[in-house]
C-alpha positions as CSV (number, residue, x, y, z in Angstrom):
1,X,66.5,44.1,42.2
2,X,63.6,42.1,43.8
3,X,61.2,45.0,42.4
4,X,62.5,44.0,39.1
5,X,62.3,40.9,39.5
6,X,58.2,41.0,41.0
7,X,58.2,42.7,37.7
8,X,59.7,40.5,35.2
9,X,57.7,37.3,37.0
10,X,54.2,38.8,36.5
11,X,55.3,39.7,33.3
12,X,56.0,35.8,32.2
13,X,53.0,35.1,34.0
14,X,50.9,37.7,32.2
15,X,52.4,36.8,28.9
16,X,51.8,33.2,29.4
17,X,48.1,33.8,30.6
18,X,47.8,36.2,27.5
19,X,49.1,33.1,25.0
20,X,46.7,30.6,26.6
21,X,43.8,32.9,26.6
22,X,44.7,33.6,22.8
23,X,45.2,29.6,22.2
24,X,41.8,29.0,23.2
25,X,40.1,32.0,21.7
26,X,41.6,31.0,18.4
27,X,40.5,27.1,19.1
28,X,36.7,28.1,19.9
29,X,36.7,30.5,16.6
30,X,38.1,27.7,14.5
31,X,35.6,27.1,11.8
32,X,34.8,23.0,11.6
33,X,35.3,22.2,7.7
34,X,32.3,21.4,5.9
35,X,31.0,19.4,3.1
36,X,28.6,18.9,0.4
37,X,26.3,15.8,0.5
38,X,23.1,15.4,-1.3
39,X,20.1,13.4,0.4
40,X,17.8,11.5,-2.3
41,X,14.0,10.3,-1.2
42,X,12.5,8.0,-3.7
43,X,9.2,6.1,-3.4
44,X,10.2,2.8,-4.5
45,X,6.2,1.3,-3.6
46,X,5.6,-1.6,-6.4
47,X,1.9,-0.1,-5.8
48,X,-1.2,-2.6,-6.5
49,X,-4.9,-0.7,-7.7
50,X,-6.8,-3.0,-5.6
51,X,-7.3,-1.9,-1.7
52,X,-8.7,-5.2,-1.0
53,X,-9.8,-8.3,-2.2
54,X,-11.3,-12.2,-1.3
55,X,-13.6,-15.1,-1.8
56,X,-16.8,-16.5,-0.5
57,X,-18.0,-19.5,-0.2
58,X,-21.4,-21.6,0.9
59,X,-21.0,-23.9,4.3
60,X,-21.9,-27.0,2.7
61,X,-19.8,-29.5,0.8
62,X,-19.7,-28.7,-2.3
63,X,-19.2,-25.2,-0.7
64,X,-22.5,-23.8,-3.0
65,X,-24.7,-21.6,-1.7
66,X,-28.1,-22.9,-2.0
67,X,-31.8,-21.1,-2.0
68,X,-31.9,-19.7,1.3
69,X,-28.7,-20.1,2.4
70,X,-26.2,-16.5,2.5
71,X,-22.7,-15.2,2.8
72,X,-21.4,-12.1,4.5
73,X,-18.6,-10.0,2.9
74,X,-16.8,-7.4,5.0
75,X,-14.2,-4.8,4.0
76,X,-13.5,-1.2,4.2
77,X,-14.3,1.5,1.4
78,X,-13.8,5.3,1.1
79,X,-15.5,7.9,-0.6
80,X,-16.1,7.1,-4.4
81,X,-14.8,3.1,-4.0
82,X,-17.4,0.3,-4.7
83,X,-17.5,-3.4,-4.3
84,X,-17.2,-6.0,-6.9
85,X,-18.1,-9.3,-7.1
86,X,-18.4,-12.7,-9.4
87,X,-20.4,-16.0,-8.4
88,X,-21.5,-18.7,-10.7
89,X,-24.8,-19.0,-11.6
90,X,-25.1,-22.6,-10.8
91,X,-27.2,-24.2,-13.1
92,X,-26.2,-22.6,-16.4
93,X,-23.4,-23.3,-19.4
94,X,-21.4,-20.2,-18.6
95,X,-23.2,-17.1,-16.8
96,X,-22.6,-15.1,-13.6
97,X,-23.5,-12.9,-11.3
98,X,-22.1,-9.3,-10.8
99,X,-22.9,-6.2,-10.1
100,X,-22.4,-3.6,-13.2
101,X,-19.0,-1.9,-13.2
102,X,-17.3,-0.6,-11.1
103,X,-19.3,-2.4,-8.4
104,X,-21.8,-1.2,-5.7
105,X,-22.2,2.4,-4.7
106,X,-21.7,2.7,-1.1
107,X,-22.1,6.3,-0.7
108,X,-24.8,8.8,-2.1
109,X,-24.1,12.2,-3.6
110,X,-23.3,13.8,-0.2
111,X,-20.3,11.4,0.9
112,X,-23.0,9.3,3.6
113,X,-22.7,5.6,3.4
114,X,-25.2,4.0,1.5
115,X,-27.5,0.8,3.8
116,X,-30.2,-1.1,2.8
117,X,-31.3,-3.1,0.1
118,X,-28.6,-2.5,-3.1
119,X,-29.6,-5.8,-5.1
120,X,-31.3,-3.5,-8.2
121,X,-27.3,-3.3,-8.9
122,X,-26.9,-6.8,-9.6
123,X,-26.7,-8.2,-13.3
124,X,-26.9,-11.8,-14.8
125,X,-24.2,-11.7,-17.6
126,X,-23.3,-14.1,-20.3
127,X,-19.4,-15.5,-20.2
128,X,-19.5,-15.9,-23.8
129,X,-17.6,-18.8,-24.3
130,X,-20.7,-21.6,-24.4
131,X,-23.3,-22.1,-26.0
132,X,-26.5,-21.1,-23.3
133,X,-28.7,-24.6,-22.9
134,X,-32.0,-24.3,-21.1
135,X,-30.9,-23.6,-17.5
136,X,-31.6,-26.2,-14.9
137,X,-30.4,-28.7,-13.1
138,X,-30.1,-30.9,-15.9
139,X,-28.0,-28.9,-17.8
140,X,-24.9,-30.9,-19.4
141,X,-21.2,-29.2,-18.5
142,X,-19.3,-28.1,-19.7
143,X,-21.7,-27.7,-22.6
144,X,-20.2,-26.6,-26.7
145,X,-17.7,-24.4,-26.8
146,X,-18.6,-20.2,-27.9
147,X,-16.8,-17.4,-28.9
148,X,-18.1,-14.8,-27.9
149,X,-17.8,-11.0,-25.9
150,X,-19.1,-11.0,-22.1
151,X,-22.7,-9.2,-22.0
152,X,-25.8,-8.7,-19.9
153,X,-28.4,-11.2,-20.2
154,X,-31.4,-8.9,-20.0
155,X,-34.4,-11.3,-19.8
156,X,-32.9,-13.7,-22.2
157,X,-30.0,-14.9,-23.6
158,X,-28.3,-15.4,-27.3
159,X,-30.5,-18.7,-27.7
160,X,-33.4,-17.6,-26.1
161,X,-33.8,-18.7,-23.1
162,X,-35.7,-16.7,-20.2
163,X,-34.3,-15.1,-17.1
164,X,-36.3,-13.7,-14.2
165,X,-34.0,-10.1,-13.1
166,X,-31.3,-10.9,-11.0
167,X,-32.6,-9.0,-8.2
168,X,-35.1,-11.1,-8.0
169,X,-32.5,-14.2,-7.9
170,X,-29.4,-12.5,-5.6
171,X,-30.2,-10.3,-2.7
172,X,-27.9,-8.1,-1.6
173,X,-28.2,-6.3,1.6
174,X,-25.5,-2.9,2.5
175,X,-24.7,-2.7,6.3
176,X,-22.4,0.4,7.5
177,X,-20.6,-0.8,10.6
178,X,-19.0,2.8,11.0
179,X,-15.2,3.7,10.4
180,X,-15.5,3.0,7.1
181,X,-16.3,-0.6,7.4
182,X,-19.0,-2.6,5.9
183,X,-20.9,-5.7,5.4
184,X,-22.0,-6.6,1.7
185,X,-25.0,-9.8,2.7
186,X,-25.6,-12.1,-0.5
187,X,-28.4,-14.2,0.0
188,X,-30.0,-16.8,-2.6
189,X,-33.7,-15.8,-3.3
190,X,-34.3,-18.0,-6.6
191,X,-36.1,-20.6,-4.8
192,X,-39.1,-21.6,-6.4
193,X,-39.0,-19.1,-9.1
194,X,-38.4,-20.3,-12.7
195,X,-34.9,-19.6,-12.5
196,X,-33.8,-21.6,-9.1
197,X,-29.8,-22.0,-9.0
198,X,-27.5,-23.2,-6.4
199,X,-24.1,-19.8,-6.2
200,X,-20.6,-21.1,-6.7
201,X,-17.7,-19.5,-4.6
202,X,-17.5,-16.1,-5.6
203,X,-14.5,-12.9,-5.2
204,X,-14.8,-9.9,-4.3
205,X,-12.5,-6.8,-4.9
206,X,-12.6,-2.7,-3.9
207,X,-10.4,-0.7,-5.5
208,X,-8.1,2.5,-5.0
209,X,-9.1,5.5,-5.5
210,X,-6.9,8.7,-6.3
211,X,-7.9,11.9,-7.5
212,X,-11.1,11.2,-7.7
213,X,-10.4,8.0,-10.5
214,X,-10.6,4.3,-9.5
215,X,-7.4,2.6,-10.2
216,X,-9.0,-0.2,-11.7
217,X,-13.0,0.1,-12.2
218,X,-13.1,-3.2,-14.0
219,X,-11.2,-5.7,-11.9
220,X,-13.3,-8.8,-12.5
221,X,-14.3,-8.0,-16.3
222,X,-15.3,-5.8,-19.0
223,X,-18.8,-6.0,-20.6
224,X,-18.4,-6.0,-24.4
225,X,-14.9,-7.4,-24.0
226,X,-13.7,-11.4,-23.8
227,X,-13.4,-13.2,-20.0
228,X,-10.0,-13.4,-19.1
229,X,-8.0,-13.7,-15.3
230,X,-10.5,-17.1,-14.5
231,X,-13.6,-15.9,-14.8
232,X,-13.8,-18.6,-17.3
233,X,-12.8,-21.5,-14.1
234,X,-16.0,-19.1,-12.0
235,X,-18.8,-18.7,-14.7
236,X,-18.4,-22.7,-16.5
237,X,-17.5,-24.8,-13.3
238,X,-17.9,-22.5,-10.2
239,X,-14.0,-22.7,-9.7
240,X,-13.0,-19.5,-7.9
241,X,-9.1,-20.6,-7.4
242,X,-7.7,-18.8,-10.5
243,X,-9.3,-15.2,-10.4
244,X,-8.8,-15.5,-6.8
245,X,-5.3,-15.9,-7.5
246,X,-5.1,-13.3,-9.9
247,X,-7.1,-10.4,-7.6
248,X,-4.8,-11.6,-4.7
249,X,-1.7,-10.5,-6.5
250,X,-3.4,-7.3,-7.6
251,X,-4.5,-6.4,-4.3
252,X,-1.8,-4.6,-2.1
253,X,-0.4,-0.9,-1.4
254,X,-0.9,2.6,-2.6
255,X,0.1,5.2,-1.3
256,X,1.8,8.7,-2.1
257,X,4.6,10.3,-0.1
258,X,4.3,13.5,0.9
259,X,6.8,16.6,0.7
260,X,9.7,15.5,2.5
261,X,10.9,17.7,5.1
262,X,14.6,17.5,5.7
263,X,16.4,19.0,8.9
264,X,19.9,19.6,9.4
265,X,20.4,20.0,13.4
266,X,23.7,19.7,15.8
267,X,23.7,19.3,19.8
268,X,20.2,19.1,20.2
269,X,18.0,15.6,20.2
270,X,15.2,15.0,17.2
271,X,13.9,18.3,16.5
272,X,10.9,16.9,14.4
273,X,8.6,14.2,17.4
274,X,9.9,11.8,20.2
275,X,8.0,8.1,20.5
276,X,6.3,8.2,23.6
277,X,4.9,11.8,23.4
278,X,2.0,13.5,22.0
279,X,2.2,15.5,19.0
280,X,3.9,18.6,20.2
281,X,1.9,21.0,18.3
282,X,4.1,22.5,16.5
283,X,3.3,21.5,13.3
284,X,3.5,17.6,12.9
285,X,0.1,17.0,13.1
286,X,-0.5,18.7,9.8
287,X,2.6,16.7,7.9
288,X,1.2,13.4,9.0
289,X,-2.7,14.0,8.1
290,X,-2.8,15.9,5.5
291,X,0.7,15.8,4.3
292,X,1.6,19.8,4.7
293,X,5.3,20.2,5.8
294,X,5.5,24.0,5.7
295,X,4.1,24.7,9.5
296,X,6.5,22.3,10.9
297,X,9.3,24.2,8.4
298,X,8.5,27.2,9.6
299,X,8.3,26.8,13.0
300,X,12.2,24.9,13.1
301,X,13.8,27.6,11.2
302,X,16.2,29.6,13.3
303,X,15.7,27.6,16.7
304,X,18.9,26.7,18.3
305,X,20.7,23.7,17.2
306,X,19.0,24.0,13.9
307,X,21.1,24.5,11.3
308,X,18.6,23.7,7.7
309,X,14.9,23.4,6.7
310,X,13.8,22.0,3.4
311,X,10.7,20.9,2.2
312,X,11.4,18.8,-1.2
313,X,7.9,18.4,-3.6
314,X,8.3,16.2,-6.6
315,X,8.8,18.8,-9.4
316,X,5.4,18.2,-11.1
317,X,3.5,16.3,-9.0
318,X,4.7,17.8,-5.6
319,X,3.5,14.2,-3.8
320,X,6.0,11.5,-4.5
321,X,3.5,8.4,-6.6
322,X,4.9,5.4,-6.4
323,X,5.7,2.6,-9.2
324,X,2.6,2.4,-11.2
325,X,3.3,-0.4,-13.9
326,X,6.3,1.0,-15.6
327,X,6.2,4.0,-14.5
328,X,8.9,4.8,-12.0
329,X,8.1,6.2,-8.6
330,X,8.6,9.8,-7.7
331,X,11.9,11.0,-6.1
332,X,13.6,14.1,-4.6
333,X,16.9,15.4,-3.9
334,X,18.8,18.2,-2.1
335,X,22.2,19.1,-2.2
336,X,23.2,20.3,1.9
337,X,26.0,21.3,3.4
338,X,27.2,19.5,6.7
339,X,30.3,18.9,9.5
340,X,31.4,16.8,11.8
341,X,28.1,16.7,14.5
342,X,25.3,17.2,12.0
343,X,23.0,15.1,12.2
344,X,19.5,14.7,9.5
345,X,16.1,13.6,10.1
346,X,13.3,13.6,7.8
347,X,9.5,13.1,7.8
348,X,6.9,12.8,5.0
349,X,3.1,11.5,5.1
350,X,2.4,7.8,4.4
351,X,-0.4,9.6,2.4
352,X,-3.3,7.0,2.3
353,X,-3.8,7.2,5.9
354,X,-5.2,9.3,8.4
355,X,-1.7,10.2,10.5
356,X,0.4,7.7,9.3
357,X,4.6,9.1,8.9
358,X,7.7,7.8,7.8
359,X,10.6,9.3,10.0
360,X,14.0,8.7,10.8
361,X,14.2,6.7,14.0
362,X,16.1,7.9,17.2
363,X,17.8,10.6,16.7
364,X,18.4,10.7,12.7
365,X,21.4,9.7,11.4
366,X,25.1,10.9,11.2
367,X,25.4,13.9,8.4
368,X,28.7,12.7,7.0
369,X,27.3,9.1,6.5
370,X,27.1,8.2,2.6
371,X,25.4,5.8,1.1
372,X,21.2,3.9,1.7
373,X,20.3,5.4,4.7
374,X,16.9,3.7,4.6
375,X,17.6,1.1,7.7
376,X,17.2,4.3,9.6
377,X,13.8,5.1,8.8
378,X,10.0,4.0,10.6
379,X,6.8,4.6,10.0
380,X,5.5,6.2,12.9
381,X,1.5,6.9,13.8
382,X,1.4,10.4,15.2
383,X,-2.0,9.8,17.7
384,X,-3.6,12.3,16.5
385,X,-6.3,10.6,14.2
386,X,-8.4,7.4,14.4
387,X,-7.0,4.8,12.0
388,X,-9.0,3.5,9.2
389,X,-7.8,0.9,6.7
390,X,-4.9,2.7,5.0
391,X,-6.1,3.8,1.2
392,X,-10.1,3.0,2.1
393,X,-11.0,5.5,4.9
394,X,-13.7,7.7,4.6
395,X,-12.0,10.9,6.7
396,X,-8.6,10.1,5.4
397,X,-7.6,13.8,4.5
398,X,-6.6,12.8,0.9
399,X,-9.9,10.4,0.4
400,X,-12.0,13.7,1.1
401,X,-12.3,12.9,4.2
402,X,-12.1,15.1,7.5
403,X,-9.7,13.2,10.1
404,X,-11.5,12.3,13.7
405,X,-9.4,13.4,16.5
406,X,-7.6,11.7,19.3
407,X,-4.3,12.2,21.4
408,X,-2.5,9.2,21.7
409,X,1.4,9.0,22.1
410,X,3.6,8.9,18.8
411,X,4.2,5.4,18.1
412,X,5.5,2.5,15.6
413,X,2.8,1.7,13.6
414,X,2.7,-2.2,14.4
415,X,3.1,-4.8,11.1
416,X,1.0,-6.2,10.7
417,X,-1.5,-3.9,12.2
418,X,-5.2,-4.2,12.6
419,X,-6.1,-3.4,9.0
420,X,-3.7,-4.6,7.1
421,X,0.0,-6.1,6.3
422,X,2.2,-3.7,4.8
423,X,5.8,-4.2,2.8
424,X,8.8,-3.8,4.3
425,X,10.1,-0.2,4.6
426,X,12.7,-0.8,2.2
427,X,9.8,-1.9,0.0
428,X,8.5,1.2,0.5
429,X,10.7,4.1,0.9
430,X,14.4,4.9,0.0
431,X,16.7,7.4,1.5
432,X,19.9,8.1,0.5
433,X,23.0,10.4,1.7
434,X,25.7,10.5,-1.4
C-alpha cells in the first residue's frame, strides 16, 4: 500500500510538473498581437532662395563712403554661387552700382576660389525712373520723374552725359579666407577723376544653388526690366532700409531631406548612432554626408532585435524638396506592422550640409504611439565632416563638393550654431505615426 501510494504521489507530482511546464511553454509561444500603423515624413521647410544676405555702410555720419574710404563684406559661397550687390552712386538722379547678374564669380572653371582684383565685374546702371542731370555734387534730388526699364550706362547715359567705367570708380578686391568663406573689399577710387561720387549704404545677397541652378540669379534687379523691392529708396536717395528688408525676408533655409530610413527594433537600444560616440562605421557616415541610406539598411537587416528596414525616396524626386512658393514639400509614407515593445527610429540627411541628420532622439519612440511624433526628432551632427555654412559649402557632398574628414563625437547640432540660425524642427520636418 505505501508502494502504491510512492506511486500515485510522484504521479500528482509529475502531472503537476507536466501542466506547469506545458503552462509556460504555451505562454512563451504566445504570439503578441500586432498592428498596422503607417509612419508619414514630410518636409514642411518654408525654404528661402537666398543663402545669405546684408548691408554695408561707410563709418561716417551720413554713413557714405567717401573717395578713399572702403567696406568689407564677408559670407560664405559654394561652388557656382556669386555675390550681389547695390550702392548708390552718390552724386547722380537715380543710378547704381552692381555687378552684372548673377553677381561675382568666385570660382574659376576648375571649382578653385577666385582672389584678386574682380572690379572688371562691376557696372554703372541707370534706375530708370529720373531723368539723368549732369552728375555732380550739385545735382538737384530727387530730380523729374522717368519711366523707364533699368539698363547699363556704358559711357553715357539716355541724356548724354559721360561716365568713366565703373571699374575705374568701385574697386573690388576677392579674398578666400578658406572653408568656403570670403571677404568681398569695396573701396571708392573716383577721386579726382571726372566722375568723383561719395557710395550710399549698399546690400548684398548670395544665393542657393541646387542642381546646378541658382534659386534666384536676379535678387537685387533685372536689366531691361522696371526697379522694384527698394532699389528705387538705394539708387534716388541712398536709402538701403527697404531692399534690405525685402532680401532679409528672402534670405533663410534650403535644404532637401534625404531618403528616410525607418527601423522597427524591440529589446535592444537605438540601433541607428548614440550621442556621445563616434560614427560607428557601419554605415551612418554615408546617410549624413551624402545622404545614402542603403549601407546603413543593409547592414541592420537581420541583426537581433531588429525587426524592419525601409528606406522611403520621394517617388519622383527620391530627395524630399521642401515648400518652394506654392509648391508643397515632398513627403513619404510606409505602412509597418508593430506590437507591444516596438519601438521606431529614423534618420535622413539635413542635405545642404556636410554631416548634418535629423534623428529620433533617445531611444525612438513607442511603435503603438499615434499621432505627430515630431517632438521626438533632433538634428544631430555626426563628427565626421568639417562644418561649413549649411547650403554654401564648397565640399558639401551635394554642392559638388568632397567632405573633409574629422572624428568627433555625434552631437546636437547647437541653434544657433556658428554659421547660422535655423527654424525650429517642427519648422522643418514632420513625422507622423497614424
Amino acid at each position: 500500500m505505501n508502494h502504491f501510494q510512492n506511486i500515485s504521489r510522484w504521479a500528482v507530482v509529475a502531472f503537476l510538473a507536466c501542466n506547469l511546464s506545458a503552462c509556460k511553454d504555451d505562454k512563451d509561444n504566445a504570439v503578441t498581437p500586432s498592428q498596422q500603423t503607417t509612419i508619414t515624413v514630410e518636409n514642411v521647410l518654408n525654404s528661402k532662395p537666398l543663402v545669405e544676405s546684408g548691408t554695408f555702410q561707410g563709418t561716417g555720419s551720413p554713413a557714405v563712403i567717401l573717395p578713399g574710404q572702403m567696406v568689407s563684406i564677408s559670407f560664405s559661397a559654394a561652388k557656382g554661387e556669386a555675390i550681389t550687390f547695390a550702392t548708390m552712386y552718390g552724386w547722380s538722379n537715380d543710378l547704381f552700382f552692381a555687378p552684372a547678374n548673377p553677381g561675382i564669380l568666385l570660382y574659376d572653371s576648375n571649382g578653385m576660389p577666385i582672389e584678386g582684383d574682380v572690379s572688371a565685374q562691376i557696372k554703372l546702371w541707370d534706375n530708370g525712373t529720373r531723368i539723368n542731370q549732369k552728375p555732380g555734387s550739385t545735382v538737384n534730388h530727387p530730380g523729374t520723374v522717368d519711366s523707364q526699364s533699368v539698363t547699363e550706362v556704358n559711357g553715357s547715359d539716355a541724356q548724354g552725359n559721360a561716365y568713366t567705367p565703373a571699374s575705374k570708380l568701385v574697386k573690388a578686391t576677392l579674398q578666400y579666407k578658406g572653408n568656403s568663406q570670403f571677404t568681398l573689399t569695396l573701396e571708392n577710387i573716383s577721386g579726382g577723376t571726372a566722375n568723383e561720387t561719395p557710395l550710399s549704404p549698399g546690400v548684398w545677397a548670395v544665393s542657393y544653388i541646387v542642381g546646378g541652378n541658382l534659386l534666384d540669379a536676379n535678387p537685387l534687379y533685372t536689366s531691361g526690366q522696371p526697379t522694384a523691392n527698394g532699389l528705387t529708396n538705394i539708387a534716388e536717395a541712398g536709402d538701403n532700409s527697404v531692399l534690405s528688408a525685402y532680401i532679409k525676408d528672402m534670405t533663410g533655409i534650403f535644404t532637401p531631406l534625404s531618403p528616410v530610413l525607418v527601423v522597427v527594433y524591440n529589446g535592444i537600444d537605438n540601433p541607428i548612432y548614440k550621442t556621445g560616440e563616434v560614427d560607428r562605421g557601419q554605415g551612418l557616415r554615408p546617410l549624413a554626408q551624402q545622404g545614402n541610406a542603403d549601407t546603413l539598411a543593409a547592414y541592420l537587416k537581420g541583426k537581433p532585435g531588429i525587426k524592419a528596414v525601409y528606406v522611403l525616396p520621394a517617388p519622383s524626386t527620391k530627395v524630399l524638396l521642401p515648400v518652394i512658393g506654392n509648391q508643397q514639400g515632398g513627403m513619404v509614407s510606409q505602412q509597418i506592422s508593430v506590437s507591444a515593445g516596438d519601438r521606431i527610429a529614423i534618420a535622413t540627411m539635413y542635405g545642404f550640409s556636410n554631416d548634418w541628420f535629423f534623428a529620433s532622439a533617445d531611444n525612438g519612440v513607442d511603435a503603438t504611439t499615434k499621432g505627430d511624433i515630431t517632438s521626438t526628432i533632433k538634428l544631430y551632427d555626426d563628427g565626421t565632416a568639417i562644418n561649413q555654412f549649411p547650403g554654401a559649402g564648397i565640399t558639401q557632398f551635394n554642392l559638388a563638393g568632397t567632405p573633409l574628414k574629422e572624428s568627433q563625437a555625434i552631437a546636437e547640432v547647437p541653434n544657433p550654431n556658428a554659421f547660422t540660425t535655423l527654424p525650429d524642427i517642427t519648422a522643418m520636418i514632420k513625422v507622423t505615426l497614424q
